[in-house]
PQR file with spaces between the fields and no chain letter, atoms N, CA, C, O and H, PARSE charges and radii, in Angstrom:
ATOM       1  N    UNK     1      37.459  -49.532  -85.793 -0.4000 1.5000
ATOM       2  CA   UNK     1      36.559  -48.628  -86.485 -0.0000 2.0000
ATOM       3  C    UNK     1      35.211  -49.281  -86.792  0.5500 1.7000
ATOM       4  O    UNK     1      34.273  -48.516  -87.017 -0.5500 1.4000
ATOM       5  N    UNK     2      34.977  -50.709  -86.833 -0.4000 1.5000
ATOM       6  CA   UNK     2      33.996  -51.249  -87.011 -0.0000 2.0000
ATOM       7  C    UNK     2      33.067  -51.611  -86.116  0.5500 1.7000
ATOM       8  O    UNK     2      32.205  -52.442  -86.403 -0.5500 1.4000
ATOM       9  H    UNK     2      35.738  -51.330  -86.650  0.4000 1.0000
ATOM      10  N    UNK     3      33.145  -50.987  -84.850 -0.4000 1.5000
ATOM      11  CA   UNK     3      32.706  -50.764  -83.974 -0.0000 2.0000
ATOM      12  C    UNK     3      31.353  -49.676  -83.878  0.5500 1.7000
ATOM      13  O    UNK     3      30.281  -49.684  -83.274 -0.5500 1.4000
ATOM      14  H    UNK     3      33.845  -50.312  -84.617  0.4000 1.0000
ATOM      15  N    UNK     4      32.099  -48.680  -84.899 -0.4000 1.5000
ATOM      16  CA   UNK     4      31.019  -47.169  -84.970 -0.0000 2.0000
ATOM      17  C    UNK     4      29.773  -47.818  -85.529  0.5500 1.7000
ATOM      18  O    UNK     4      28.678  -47.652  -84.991 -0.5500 1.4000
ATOM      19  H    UNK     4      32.971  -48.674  -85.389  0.4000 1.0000
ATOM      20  N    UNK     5      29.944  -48.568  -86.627 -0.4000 1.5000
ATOM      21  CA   UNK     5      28.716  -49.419  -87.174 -0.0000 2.0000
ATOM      22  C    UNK     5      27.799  -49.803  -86.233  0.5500 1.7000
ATOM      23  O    UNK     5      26.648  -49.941  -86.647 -0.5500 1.4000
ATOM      24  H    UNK     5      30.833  -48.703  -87.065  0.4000 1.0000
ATOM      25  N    UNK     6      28.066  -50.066  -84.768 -0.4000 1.5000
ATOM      26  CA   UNK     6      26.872  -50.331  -84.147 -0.0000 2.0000
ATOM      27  C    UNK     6      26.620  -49.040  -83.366  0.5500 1.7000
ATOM      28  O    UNK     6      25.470  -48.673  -83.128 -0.5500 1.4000
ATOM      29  H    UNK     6      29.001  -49.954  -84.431  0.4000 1.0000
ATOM      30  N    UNK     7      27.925  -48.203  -82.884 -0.4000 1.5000
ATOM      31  CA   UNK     7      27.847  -47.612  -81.958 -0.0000 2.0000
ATOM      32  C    UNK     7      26.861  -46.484  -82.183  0.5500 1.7000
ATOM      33  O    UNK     7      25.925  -46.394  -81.388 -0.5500 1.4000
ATOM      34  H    UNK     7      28.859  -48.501  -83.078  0.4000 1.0000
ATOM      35  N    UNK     8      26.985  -45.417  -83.401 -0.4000 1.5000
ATOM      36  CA   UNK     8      26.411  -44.376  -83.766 -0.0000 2.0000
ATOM      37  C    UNK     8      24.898  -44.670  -83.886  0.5500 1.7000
ATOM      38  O    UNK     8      24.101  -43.864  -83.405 -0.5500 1.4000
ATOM      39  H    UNK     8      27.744  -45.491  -84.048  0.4000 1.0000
ATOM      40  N    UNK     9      24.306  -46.218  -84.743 -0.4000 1.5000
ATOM      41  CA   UNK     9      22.985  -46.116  -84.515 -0.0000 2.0000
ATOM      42  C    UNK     9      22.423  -46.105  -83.302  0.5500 1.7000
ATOM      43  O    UNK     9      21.614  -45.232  -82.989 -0.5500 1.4000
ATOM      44  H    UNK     9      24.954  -46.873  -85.134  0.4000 1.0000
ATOM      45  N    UNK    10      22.803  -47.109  -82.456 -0.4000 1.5000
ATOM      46  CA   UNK    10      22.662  -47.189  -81.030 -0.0000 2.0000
ATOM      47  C    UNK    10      22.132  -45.875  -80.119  0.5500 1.7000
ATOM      48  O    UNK    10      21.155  -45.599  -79.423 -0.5500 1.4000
ATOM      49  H    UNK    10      23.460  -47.818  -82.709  0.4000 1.0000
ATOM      50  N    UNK    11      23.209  -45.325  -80.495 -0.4000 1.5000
ATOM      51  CA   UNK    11      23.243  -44.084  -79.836 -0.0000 2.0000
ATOM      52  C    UNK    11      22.204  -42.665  -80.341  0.5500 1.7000
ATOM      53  O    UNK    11      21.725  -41.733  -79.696 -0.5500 1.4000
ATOM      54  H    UNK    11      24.003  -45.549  -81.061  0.4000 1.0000
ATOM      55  N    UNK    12      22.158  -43.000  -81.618 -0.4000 1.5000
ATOM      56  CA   UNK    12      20.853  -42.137  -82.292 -0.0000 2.0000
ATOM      57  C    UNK    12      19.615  -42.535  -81.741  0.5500 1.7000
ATOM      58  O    UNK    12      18.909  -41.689  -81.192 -0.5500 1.4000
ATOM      59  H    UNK    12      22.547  -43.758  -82.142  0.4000 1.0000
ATOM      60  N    UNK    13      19.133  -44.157  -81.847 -0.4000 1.5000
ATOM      61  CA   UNK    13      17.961  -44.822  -81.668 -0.0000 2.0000
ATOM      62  C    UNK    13      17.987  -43.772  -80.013  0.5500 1.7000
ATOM      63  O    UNK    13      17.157  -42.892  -79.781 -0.5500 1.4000
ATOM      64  H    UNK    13      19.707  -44.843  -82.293  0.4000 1.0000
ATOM      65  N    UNK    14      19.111  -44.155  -79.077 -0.4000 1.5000
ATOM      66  CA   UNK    14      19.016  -43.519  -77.634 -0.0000 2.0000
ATOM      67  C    UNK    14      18.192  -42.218  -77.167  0.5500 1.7000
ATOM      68  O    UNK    14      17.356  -41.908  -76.319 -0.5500 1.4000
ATOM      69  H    UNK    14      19.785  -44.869  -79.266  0.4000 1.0000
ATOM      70  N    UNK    15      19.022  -41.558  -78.368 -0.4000 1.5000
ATOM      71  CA   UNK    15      18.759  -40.160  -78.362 -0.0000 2.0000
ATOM      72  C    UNK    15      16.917  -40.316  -78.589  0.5500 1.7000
ATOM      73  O    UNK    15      15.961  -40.308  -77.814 -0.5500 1.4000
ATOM      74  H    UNK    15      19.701  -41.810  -79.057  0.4000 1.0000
ATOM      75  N    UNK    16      17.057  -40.432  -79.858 -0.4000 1.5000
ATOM      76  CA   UNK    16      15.480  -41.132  -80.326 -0.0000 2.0000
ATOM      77  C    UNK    16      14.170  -40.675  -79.985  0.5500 1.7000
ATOM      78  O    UNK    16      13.258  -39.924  -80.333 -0.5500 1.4000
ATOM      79  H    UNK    16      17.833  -40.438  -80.488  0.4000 1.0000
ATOM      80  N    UNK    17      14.806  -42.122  -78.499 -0.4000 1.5000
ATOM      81  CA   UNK    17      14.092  -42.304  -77.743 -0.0000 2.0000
ATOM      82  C    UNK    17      13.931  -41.504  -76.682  0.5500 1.7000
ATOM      83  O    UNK    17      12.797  -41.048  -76.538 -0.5500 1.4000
ATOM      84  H    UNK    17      15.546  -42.732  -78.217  0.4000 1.0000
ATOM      85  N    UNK    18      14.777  -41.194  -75.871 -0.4000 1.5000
ATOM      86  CA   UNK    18      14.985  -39.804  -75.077 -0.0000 2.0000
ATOM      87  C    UNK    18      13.695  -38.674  -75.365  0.5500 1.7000
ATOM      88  O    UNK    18      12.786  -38.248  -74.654 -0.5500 1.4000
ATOM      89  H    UNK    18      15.699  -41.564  -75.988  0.4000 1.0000
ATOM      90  N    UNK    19      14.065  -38.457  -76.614 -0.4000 1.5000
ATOM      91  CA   UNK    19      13.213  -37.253  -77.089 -0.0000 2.0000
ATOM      92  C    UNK    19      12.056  -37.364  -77.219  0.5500 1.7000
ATOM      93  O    UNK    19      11.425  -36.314  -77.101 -0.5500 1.4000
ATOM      94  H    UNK    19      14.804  -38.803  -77.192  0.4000 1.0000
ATOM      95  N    UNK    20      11.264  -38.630  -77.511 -0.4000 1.5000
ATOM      96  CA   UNK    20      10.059  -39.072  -77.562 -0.0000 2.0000
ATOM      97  C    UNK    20       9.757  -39.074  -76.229  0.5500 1.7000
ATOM      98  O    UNK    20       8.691  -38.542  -75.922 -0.5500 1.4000
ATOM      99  H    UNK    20      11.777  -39.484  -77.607  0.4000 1.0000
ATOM     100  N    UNK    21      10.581  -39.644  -75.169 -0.4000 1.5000
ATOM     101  CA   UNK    21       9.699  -39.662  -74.036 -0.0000 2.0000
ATOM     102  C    UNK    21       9.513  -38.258  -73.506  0.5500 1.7000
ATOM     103  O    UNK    21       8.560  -37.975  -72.780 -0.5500 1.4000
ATOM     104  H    UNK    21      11.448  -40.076  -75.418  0.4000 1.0000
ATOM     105  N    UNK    22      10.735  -37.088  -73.998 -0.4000 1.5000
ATOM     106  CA   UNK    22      10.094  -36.029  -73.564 -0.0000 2.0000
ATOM     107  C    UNK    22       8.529  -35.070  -74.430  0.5500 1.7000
ATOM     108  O    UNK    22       7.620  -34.299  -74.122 -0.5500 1.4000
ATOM     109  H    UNK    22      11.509  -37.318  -74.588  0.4000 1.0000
ATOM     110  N    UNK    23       8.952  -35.635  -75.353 -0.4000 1.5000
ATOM     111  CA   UNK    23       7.857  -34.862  -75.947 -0.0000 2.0000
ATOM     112  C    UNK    23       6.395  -35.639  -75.755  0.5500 1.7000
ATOM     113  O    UNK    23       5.379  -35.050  -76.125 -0.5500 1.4000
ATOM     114  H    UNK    23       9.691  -36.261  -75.603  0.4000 1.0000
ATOM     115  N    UNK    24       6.311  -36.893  -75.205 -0.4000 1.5000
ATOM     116  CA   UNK    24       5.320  -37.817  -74.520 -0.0000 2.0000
ATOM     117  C    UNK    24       4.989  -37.183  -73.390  0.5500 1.7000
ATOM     118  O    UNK    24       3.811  -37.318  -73.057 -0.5500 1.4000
ATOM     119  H    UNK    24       7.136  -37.371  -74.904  0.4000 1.0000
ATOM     120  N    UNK    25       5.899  -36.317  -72.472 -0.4000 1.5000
ATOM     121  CA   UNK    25       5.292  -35.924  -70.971 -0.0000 2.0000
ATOM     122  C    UNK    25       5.156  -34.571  -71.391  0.5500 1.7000
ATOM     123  O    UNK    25       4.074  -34.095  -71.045 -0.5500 1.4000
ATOM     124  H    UNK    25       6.856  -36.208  -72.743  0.4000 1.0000
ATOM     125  N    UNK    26       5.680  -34.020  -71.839 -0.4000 1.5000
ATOM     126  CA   UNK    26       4.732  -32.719  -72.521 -0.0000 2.0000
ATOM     127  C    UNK    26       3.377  -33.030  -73.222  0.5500 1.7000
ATOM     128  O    UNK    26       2.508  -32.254  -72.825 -0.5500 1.4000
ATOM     129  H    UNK    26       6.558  -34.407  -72.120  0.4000 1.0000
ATOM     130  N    UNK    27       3.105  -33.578  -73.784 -0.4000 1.5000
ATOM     131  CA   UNK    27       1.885  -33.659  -74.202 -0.0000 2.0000
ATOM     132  C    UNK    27       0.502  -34.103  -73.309  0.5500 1.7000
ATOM     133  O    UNK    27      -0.682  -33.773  -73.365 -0.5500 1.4000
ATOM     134  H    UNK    27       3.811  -34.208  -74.107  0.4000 1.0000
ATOM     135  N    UNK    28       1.439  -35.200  -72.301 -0.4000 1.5000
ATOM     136  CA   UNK    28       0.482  -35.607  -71.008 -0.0000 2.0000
ATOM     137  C    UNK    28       0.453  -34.499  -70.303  0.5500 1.7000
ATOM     138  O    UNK    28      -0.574  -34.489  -69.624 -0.5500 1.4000
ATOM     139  H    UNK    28       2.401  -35.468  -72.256  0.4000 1.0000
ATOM     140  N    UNK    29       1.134  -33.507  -70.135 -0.4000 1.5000
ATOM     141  CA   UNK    29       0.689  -32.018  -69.126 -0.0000 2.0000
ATOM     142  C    UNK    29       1.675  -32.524  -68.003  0.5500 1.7000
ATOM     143  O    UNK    29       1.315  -31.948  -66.977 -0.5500 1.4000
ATOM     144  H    UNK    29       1.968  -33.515  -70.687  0.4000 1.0000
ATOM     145  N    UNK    30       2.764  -33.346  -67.723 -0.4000 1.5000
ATOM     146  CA   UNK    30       3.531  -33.327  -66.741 -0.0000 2.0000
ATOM     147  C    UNK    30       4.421  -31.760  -66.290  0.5500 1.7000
ATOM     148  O    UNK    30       5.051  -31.591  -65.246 -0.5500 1.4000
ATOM     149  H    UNK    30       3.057  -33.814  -68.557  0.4000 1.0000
ATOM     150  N    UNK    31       4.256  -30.846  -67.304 -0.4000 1.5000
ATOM     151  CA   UNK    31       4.691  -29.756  -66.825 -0.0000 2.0000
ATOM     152  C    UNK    31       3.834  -28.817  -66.839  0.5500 1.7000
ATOM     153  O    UNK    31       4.332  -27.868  -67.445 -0.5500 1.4000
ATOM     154  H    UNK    31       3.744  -30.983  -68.152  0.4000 1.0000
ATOM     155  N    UNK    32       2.894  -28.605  -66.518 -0.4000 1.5000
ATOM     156  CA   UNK    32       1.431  -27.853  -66.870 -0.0000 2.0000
ATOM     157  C    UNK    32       1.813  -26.747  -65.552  0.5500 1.7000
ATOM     158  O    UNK    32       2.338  -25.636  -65.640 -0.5500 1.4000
ATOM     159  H    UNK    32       2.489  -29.375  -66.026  0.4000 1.0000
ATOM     160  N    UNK    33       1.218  -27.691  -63.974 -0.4000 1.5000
ATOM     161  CA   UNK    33       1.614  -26.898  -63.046 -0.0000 2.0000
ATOM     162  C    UNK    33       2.716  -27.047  -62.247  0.5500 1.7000
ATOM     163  O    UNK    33       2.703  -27.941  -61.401 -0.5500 1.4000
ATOM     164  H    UNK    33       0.792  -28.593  -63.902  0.4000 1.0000
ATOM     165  N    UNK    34       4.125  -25.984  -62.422 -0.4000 1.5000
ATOM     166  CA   UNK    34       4.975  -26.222  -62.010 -0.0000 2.0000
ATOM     167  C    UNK    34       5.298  -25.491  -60.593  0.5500 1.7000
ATOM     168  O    UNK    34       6.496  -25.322  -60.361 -0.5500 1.4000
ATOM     169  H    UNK    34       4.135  -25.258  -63.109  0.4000 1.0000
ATOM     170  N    UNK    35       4.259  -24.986  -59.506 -0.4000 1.5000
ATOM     171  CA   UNK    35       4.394  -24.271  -58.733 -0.0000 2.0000
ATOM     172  C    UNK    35       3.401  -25.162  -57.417  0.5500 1.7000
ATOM     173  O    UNK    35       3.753  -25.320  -56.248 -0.5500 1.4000
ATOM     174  H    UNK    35       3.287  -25.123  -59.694  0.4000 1.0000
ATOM     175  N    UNK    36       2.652  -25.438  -57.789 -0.4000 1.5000
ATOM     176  CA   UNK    36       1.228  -26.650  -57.661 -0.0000 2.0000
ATOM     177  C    UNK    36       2.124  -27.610  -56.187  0.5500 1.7000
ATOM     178  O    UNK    36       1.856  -27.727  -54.992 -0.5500 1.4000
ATOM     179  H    UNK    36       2.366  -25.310  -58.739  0.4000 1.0000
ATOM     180  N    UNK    37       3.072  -28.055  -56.937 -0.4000 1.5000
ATOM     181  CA   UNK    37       4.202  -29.528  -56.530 -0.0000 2.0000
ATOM     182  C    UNK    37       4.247  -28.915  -55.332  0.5500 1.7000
ATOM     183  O    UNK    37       3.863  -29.502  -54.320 -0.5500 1.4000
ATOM     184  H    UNK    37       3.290  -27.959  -57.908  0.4000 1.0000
ATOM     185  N    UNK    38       4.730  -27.644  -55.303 -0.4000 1.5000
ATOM     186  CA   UNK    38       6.063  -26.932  -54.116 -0.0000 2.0000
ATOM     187  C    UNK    38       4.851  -27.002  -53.338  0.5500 1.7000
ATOM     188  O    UNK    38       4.824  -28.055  -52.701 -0.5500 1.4000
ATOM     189  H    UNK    38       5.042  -27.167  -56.124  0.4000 1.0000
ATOM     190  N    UNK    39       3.772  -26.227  -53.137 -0.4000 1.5000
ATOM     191  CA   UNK    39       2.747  -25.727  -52.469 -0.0000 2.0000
ATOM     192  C    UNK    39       2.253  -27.300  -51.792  0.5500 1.7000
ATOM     193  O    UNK    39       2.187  -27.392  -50.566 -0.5500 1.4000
ATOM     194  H    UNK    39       3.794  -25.371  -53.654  0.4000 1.0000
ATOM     195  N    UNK    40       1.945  -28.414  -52.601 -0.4000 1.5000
ATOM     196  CA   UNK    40       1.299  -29.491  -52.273 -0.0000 2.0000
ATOM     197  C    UNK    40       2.564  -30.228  -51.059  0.5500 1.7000
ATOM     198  O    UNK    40       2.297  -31.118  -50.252 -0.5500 1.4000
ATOM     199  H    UNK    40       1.999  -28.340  -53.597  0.4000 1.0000
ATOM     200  N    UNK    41       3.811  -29.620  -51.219 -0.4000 1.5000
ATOM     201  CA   UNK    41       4.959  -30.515  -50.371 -0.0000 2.0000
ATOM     202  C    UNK    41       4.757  -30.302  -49.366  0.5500 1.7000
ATOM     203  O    UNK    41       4.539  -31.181  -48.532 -0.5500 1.4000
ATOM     204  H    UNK    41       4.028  -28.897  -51.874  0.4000 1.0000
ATOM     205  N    UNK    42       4.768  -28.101  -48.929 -0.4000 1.5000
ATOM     206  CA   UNK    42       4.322  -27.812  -48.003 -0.0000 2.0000
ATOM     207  C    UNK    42       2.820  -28.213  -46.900  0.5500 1.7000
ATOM     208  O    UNK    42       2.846  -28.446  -45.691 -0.5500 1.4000
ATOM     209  H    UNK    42       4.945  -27.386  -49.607  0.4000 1.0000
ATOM     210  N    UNK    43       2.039  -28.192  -47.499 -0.4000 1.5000
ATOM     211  CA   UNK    43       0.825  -28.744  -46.861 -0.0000 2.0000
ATOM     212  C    UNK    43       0.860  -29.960  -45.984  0.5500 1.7000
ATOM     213  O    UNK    43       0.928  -31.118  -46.398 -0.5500 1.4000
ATOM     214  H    UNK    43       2.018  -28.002  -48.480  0.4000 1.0000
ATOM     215  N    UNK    44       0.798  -29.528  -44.561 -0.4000 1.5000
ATOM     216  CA   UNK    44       0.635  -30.687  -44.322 -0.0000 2.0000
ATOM     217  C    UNK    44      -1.082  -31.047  -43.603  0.5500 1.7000
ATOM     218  O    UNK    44      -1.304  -31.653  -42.555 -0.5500 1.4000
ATOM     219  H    UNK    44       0.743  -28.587  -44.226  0.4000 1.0000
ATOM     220  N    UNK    45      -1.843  -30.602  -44.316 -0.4000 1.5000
ATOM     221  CA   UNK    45      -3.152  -31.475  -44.295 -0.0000 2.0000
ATOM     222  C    UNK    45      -3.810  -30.943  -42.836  0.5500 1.7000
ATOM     223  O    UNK    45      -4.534  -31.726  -42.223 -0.5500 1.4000
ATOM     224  H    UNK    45      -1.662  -30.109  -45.167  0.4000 1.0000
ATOM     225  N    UNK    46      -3.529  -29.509  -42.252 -0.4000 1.5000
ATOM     226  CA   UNK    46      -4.161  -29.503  -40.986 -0.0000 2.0000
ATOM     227  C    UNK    46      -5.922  -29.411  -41.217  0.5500 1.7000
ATOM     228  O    UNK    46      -6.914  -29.996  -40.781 -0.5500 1.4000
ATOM     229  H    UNK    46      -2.941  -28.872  -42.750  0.4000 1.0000
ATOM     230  N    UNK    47      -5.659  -28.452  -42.047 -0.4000 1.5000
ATOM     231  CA   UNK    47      -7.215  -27.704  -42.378 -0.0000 2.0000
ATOM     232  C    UNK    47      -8.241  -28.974  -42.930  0.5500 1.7000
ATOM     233  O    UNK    47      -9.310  -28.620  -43.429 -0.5500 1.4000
ATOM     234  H    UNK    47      -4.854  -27.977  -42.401  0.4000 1.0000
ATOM     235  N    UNK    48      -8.026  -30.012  -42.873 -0.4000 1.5000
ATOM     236  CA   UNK    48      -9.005  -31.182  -43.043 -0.0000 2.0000
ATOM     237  C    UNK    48      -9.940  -31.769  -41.616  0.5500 1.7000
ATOM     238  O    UNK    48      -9.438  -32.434  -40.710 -0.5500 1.4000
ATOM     239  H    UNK    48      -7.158  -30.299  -42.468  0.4000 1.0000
ATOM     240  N    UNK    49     -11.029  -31.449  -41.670 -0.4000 1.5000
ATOM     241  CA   UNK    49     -12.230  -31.930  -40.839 -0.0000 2.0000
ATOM     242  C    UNK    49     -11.486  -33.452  -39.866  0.5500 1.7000
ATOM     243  O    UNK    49     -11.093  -34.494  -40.391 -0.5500 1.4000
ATOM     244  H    UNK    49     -11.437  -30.909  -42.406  0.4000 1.0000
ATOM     245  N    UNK    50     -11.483  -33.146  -38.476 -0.4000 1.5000
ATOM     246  CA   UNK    50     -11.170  -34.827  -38.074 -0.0000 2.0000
ATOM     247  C    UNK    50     -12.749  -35.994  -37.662  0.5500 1.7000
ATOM     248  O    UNK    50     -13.662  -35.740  -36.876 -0.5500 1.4000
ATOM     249  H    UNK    50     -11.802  -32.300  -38.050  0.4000 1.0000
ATOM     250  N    UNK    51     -12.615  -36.878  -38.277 -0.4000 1.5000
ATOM     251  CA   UNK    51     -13.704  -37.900  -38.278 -0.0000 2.0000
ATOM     252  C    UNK    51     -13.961  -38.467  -37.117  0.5500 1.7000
ATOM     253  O    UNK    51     -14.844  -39.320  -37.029 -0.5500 1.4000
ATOM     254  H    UNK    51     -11.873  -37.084  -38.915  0.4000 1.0000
């Protein structure tokens, strides 16, 4: 049982942290444009001028 003593903070701090990093990439706009990605996968770059 003296085990939980480390285990539960551990596991809170985890959580914690988890949550901070999500609410860190929300705030950076990592989910801003979520349609953007798909469109940019497709492209493959014809319509660019050749040098």
């Amino acid at each position: 049982m003296s085990i939980l003593v480390y285990l539960i903070p551990i596991a809170l701090f985890l959580g914690g942290l988890g949550l901070a990093a999500f609410l860190w990439s929300l705030k950076s706009g990592q989910y801003d444009d979520l349609e953007g990605a798909s469109w940019r996968m497709l492209d493959d770059g014809d319509d660019k001028p050749a040098d």
